[in-house]
N, C-alpha and C positions, 0 to 999 in steps of 0.2 A: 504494500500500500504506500502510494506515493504523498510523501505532506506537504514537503516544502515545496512550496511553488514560486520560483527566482525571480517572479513578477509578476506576483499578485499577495499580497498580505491578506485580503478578504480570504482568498481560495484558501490560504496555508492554516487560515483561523478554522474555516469552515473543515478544511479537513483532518485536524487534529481535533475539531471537537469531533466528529463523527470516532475516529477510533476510538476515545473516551467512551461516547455515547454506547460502542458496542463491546464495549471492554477489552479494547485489541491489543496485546501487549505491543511498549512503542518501545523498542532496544534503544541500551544508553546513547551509542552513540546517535541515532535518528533525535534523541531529546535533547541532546548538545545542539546538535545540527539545528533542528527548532530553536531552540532557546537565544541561540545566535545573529539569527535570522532576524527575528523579533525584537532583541535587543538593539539590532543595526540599525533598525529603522524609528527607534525612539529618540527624541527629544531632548537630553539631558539637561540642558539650561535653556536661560532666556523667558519669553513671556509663553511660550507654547511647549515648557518645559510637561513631560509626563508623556505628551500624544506621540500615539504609536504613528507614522504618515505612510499612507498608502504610494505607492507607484504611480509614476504619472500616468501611465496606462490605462490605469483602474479609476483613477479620480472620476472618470464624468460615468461608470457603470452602476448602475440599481445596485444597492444593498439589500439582501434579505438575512433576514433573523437565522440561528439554525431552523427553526420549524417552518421557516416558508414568508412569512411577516415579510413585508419590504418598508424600507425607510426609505423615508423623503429628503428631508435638511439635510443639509452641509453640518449641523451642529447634533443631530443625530450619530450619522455616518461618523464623525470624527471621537465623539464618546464611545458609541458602541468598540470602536476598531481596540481605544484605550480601554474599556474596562476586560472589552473579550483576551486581549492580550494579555493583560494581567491578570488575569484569572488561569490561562494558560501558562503562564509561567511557575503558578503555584501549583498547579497539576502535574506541572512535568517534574516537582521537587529533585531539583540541582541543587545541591549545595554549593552555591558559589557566590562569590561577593559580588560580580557582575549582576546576576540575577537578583540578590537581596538590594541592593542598588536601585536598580530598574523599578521593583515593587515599591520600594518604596517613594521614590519618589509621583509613580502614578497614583498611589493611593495618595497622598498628598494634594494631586491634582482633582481624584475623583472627590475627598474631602471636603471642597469648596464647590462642590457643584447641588444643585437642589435636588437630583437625586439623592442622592445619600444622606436625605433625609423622609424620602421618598415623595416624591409630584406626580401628583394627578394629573399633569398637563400635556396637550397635546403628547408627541412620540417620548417627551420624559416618561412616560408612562411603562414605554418599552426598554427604555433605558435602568428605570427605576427597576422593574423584573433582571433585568442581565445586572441590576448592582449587588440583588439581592441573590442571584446565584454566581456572584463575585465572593461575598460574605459567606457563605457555604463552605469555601473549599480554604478560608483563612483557616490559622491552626489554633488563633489566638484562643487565650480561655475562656473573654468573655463573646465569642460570637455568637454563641446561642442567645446574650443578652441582644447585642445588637440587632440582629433577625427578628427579633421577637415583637418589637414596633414595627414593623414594617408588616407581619403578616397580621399582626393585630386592626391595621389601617386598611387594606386588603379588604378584610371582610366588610367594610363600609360601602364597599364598589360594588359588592351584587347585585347582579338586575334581576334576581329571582327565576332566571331561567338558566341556570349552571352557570354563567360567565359571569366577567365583572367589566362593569360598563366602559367603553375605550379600552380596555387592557388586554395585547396579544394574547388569545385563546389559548393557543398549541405551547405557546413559549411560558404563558404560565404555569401549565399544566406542567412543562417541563422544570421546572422550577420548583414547582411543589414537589415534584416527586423526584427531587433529590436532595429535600430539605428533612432532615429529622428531626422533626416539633409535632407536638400533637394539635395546634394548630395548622401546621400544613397539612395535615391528614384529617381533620376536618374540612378543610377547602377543597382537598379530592373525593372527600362522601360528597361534599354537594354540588360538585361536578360530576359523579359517577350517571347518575341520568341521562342525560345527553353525551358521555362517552360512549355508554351504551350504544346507546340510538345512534351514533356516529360508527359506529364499530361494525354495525351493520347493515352499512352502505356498500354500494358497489364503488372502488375507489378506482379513480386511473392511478397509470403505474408509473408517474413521475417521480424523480428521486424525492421532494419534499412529498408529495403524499404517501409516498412509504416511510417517512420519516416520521406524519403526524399520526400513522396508524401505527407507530413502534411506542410515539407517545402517548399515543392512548389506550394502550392497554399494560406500559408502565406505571399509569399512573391508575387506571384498575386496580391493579395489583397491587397497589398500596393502600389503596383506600379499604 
């Protein structure tokens, strides 16, 4: 399975979450190789210090979420790339100063943004779900504390028919079920309903709609 993609930072994100997603062992050296990658294209100082920067290539191409979601903004697009990238970096756990470096100064960057305290707003929305399966994969002690505002706010956004109002369907679902709270496991009983009912469609056989039917019966399985 090929990750690194030498020009495209989106494709190299998207395809190291998929081996994540299917728990595909990634040999060290391919997580060097990743981590390398990622770090080349980060920001270290200045005013745009933390952002991971896309290829000129890929600048003007559609972003979509892993579960299919597309973003709009330039100010999406540019969060997403930083959070999913350091979320990546902590999944590939390298011990190296390079990498602790890099994390930290992104989380620094993400700190200051209104997700990370979670926004209801427009695509923050989406963003706000990818910070919060950012806070997931930290080691710190209190992350359960931190997570735990955030899915407590969550539950405010139901619109009484399994979703929550604005907020990626598929990506939260994926989110919830790789969150360990018995809040998030509530949030999947009250999506279970129309996972069902989704489950039992006839799907085409695009890579994201095989993706949201992996997600949805992950997230079955937890609920």
């Amino acid at each position: 399975m090929i990750i690194v993609r030498p020009t495209s930072l989106a494709a190299t994100l998207d395809s190291a979450a998929e081996a994540f997603f299917i728990n595909k062992t990634i040999p060290a050296a391919h997580r060097e190789e990743i981590s390398l990658m990622l770090i080349s294209r980060q920001n270290l100082s200045g005013p745009n210090s933390g952002f991971f920067i896309p290829f000129a290539a890929e600048r003007d191409t559609p972003f979509r979420l892993f579960s299919g979601e597309q973003l709009y903004t330039d100010f999406a697009r540019n969060h997403i790339h930083l959070i999913e990238s350091t979320r990546l970096l902590m999944l590939l756990s390298l011990n190296r100063i390079g990498v602790d470096h890099s994390v930290q100064i992104a989380d620094q960057r993400m700190g200051t943004i209104c997700y990370s305290k979670f926004c209801p707003k427009g695509e923050c929305k989406s963003l706000t779900i990818a910070y919060m399966r950012y806070l997931s994969t930290c080691n710190e002690k209190d992350t359960g504390l931190r997570l735990k505002p955030f899915l407590t706010k969550l539950v405010d956004y139901r619109d009484g028919k399994g979703k929550w109002n604005g907020f990626p369907f598929y990506y939260t679902l994926l989110m919830l079920s790789e969150v360990t709270d018995p809040l998030a496991t509530q949030e999947l009983q009250y999506a279970a309903p129309i996972c069902e009912k989704q489950r039992a469609q006839n799907w085409p056989r695009d890579p994201f709609s095989i993706r949201r039917q992996s997600i949805i019966t992950q997230a079955l399985a937890r609920s």
